[in-house]
BARO-259433 format. One record per residue (C-alpha): residue in three letters; x, y, z. Coordinates in pm, whole numbers, padded with zeros to 5 digits, always signed. Example, Ala and Ser with C-alpha at 12.3 -4.5 7.8 and 13.67 -1.06 7.14 Angstrom:
REM BARO-259433
ALA+01230-00450+00780/SER+01367-00106+00714/
***
This chain:
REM BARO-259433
UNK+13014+10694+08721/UNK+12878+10460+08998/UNK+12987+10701+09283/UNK+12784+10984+09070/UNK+12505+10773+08997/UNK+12528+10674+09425/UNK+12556+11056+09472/UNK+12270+11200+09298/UNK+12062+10866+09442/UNK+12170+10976+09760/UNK+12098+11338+09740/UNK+11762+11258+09613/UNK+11674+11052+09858/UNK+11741+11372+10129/UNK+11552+11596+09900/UNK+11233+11361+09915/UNK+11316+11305+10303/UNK+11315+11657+10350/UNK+10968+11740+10189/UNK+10822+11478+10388/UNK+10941+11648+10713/UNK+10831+11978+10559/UNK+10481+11884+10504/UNK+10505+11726+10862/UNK+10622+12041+11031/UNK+10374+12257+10816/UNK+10031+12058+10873/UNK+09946+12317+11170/UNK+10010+12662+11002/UNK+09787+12902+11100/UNK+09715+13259+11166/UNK+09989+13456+11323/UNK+10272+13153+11220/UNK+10588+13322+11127/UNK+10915+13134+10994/UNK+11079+12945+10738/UNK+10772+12708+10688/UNK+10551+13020+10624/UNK+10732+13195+10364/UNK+10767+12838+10173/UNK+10422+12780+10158/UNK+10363+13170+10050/UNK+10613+13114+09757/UNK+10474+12810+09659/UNK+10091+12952+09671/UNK+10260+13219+09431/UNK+10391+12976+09196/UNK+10052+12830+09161/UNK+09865+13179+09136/UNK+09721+13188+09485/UNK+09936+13497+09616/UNK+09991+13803+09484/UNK+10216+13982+09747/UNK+10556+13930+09820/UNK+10617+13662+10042/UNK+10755+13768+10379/UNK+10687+13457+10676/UNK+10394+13614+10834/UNK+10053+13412+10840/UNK+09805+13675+10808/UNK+09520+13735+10616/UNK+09598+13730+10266/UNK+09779+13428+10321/UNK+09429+13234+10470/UNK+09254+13347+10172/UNK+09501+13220+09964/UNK+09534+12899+10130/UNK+09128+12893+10121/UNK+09110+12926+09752/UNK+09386+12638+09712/UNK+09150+12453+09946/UNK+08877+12469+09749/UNK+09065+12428+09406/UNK+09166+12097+09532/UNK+08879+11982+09733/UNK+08976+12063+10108/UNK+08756+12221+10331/UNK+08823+12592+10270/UNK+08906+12677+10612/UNK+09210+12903+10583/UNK+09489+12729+10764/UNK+09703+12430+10658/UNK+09612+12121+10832/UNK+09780+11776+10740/UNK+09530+11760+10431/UNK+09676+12027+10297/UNK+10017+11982+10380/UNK+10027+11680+10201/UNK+09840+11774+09874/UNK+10118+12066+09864/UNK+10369+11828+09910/UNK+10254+11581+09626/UNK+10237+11906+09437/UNK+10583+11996+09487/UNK+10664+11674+09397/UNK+10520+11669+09089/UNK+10703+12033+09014/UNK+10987+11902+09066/UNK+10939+11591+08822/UNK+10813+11823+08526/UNK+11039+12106+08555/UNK+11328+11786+08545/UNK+11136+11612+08243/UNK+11024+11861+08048/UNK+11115+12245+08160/UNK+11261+12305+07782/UNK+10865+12224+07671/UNK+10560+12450+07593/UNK+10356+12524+07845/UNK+10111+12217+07729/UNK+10364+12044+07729/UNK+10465+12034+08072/UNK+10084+11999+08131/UNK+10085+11669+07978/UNK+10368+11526+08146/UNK+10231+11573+08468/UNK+09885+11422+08338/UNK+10131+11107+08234/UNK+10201+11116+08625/UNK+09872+11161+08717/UNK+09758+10845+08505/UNK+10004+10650+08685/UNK+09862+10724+09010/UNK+09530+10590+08927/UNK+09657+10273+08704/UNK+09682+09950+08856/UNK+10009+09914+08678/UNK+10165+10174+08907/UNK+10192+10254+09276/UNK+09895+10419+09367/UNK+10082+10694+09529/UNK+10302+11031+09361/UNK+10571+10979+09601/UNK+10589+10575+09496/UNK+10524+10633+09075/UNK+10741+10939+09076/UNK+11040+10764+09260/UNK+10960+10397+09172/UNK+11289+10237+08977/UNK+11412+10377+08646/UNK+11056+10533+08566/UNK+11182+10888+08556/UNK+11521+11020+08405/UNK+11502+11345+08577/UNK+11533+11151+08969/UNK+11803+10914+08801/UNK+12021+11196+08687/UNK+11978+11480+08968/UNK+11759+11743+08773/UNK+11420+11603+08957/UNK+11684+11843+09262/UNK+11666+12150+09040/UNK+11392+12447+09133/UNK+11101+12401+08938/UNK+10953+12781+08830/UNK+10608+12895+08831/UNK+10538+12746+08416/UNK+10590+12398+08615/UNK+10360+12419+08964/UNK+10077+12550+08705/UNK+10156+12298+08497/UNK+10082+12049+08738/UNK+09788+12237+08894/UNK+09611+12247+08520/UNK+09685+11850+08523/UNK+09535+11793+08897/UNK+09221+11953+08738/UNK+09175+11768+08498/UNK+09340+11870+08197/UNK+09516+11608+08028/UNK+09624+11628+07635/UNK+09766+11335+07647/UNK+09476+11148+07648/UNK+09485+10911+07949/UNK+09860+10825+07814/UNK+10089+10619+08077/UNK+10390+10656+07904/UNK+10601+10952+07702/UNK+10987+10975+07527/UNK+11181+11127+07339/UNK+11208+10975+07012/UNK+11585+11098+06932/UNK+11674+10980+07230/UNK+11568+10691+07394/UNK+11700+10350+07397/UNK+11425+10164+07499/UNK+11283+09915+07209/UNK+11040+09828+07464/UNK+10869+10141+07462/UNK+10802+10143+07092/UNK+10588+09843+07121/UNK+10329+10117+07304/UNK+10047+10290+07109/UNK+10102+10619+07041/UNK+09842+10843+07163/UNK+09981+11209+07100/UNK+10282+11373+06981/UNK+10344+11736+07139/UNK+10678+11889+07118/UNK+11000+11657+07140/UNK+10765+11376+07312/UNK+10550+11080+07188/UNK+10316+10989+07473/UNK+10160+10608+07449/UNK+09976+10370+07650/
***
């Protein structure tokens, strides 16, 4: 069970490596790019509803506009090609993906919303780290990164998910916490107030 538990720590640890050199060797895509790095961002700007053609590694000019109206969903200078702002606010969202599709990919669709709200609140609580990489990966706070499905690919009901959440959406209102009442095994957690109930999760403060 160790070696597992070792394994999947391990593998994770890669995955997030790997994003972080993504978003690195993505922060200068523009026009005319081809590769690898292209078609990833054109699949994820489909996942979120930003391109609507198949995805095939060229930079051209329905990928700018759909990198312009990302930019300006998120509050980037809409300027058509990914610079390191960019890059890194599709990292965090990738991230995040990951971490709902893990948590919560057998949820509604508002319920996948409110997850990544709970992730979201974390962010901007003093009682987390004030960064996605540090709450999502910060010890024991997310079962999906301890057990290897925070590796799995996240589908398009989990980037919108977390795009709704980034715009403010949040049902949970302002909750830091959520479980699974039939499962957990924290008593800890039941000392929380509970905020709103939404599919198998109670989400508290």
């Amino acid at each position: 069970m160790k070696l597992v538990k070792l394994l999947i720590t391990a593998f994770t640890f890669v995955l997030c490596i790997s994003y972080t050199l993504n978003s690195a060797d993505a922060s200068q895509l523009v026009k005319g790019s081809r590769g690898h790095h292209v078609l990833q961002l054109q699949k994820e700007l489909k996942y979120l509803g930003y391109f609507h053609s198949a995805p095939t590694g060229y930079y051209g000019t329905i990928t700018a506009s759909a990198v312009k109206s990302f930019q300006q969903d998120f509050r980037i200078e809409a300027v058509g090609f990914v610079g390191p702002r960019t890059a890194r606010k599709l990292a965090d969202i990738n991230m995040a993906a990951h971490t709902v599709y893990g948590e919560a990919r057998g949820e509604s669709y508002k319920g996948q919303v409110a997850v990544a709200a709970v992730i979201l609140n974390r962010v901007h609580s003093r009682k987390f780290p004030n960064t996605l990489h540090g709450v999502i990966h910060q010890k024991n706070a997310f079962s999906a990164v301890q057990d290897g499905q925070y590796t799995l690919q996240p589908d398009s009901t989990a980037y919108r998910a977390v795009k709704a959440a980034y715009r403010g959406w949040d049902p949970t209102y302002g909750s830091l916490y959520y479980y699974n009442p039939r499962i957990t095994t924290s008593k800890w957690i039941y000392t929380r107030p509970i905020t709103y109930k939404l599919g198998h999760h109670q989400f508290a403060r």
